[in-house]
N, C-alpha and C positions, 0 to 999 in steps of 0.2 A: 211101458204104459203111457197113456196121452193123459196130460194135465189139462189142457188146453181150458175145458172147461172150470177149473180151480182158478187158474191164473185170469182169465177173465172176470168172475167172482174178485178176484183179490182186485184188479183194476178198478170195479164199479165200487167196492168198499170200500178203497182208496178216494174217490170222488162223492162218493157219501151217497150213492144210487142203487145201493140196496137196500131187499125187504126184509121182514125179521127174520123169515125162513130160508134166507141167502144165509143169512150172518150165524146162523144155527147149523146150516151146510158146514160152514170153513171152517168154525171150531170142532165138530165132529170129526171132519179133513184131519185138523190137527192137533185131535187128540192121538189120532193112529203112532204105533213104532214106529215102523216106517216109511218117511213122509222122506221126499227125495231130496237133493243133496243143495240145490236151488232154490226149494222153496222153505229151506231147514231156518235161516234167519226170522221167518213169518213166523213158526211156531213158539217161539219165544215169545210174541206179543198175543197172541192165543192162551197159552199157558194162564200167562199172566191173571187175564179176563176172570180165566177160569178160575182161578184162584181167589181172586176180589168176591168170585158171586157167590162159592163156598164160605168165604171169612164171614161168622156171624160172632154179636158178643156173648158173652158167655152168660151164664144163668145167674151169677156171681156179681155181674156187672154192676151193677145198681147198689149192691152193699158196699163193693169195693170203691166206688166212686164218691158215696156217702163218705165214709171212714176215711176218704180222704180229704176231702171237706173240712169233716169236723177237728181232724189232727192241725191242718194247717191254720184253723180259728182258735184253735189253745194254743199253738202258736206263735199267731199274732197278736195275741189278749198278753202274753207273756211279754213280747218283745215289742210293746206298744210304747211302753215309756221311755226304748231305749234308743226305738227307731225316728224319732224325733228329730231332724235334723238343726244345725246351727241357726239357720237361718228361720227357722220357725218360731227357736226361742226366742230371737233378737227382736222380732217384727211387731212386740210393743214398741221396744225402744226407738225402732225406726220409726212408728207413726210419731210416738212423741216430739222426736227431734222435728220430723217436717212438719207437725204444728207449733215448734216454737221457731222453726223458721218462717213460718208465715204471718205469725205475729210480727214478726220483727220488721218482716219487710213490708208490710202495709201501716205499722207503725213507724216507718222511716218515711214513708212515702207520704203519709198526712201530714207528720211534724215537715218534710222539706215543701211542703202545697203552703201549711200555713206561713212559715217561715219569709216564704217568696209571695203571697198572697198580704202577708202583714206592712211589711217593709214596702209595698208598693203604697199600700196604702197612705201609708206615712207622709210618706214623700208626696203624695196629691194632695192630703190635708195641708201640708206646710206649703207648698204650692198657692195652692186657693185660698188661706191667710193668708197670704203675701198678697192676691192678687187682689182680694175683698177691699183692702187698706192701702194703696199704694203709697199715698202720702196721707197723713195725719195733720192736720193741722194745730199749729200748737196753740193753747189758750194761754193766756197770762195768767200766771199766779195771782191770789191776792195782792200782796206786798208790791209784784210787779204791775197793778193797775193801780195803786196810789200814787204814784208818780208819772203825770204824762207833763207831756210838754204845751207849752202855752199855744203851739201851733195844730195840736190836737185837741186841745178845749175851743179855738176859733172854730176849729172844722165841725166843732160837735153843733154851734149857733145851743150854745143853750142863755136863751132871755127870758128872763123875764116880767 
């Protein structure tokens, strides 16, 4: 018997240029016993088709899928507290600690701004009293203005 026409078919299926009543042809093809001994590999992926468009779910479906639901939610309500891992628990502690490392390090960071901000200061102020006053001049004590010298009362010209 001549296939010629099947295998054709199977070429155009192959390249995706058949119509639905092509593709309805080849699995009728090979639904047949005897289907020849060359084109016996295709019937396997036929089969298959045929099988996918038979599988429906069952009537059941919806209950059983429910009931599975609800069993796996009792137990995880059960093994809620248990499933909690290490690091869930710690993850106060750890915000704690990098908030008191943040304190710290912007409390380092102001006291060394002030530190080095004070100390300049310092040293400007003594700077700039130094510079205000460079020399003072000294006044005479009392006791050191009751004793001048007779060439300092001449310079004074006091007549009268």
């Amino acid at each position: 018997m001549d296939y010629k026409y099947i295998e054709q078919l199977l070429e155009r299926y192959w390249a995706c240029e058949t119509s639905l009543q092509e593709e309805q042809i080849l699995r009728t093809f090979f639904q047949q016993q005897d289907v020849p001994a060359h084109l016996m590999p295709y019937k396997a992926i036929f089969d298959v088709q045929q099988e996918q468009t038979e599988a429906t779910l069952g009537e059941d479906f919806d209950a059983r899928v429910l009931q599975a639901l609800q069993q796996n939610e009792e137990c995880s309500m059960v093994n809620a507290q248990c499933s909690i891992g290490w690091g869930r628990r710690l993850r106060p502690l750890y915000q704690a600690a990098g908030l008191v490392a943040l304190i710290l390090t912007i409390g380092m960071a102001a006291q060394k701004s002030f530190d080095e901000t004070g100390g300049s200061q310092q040293t400007q102020y003594a700077q700039a009293d130094s510079m205000e006053c460079p020399v003072q001049e000294v006044t005479p004590l009392p006791e050191q203005q009751a004793v001048l010298t007779s060439e300092q009362l001449d310079s004074m010209n006091l007549t009268r």
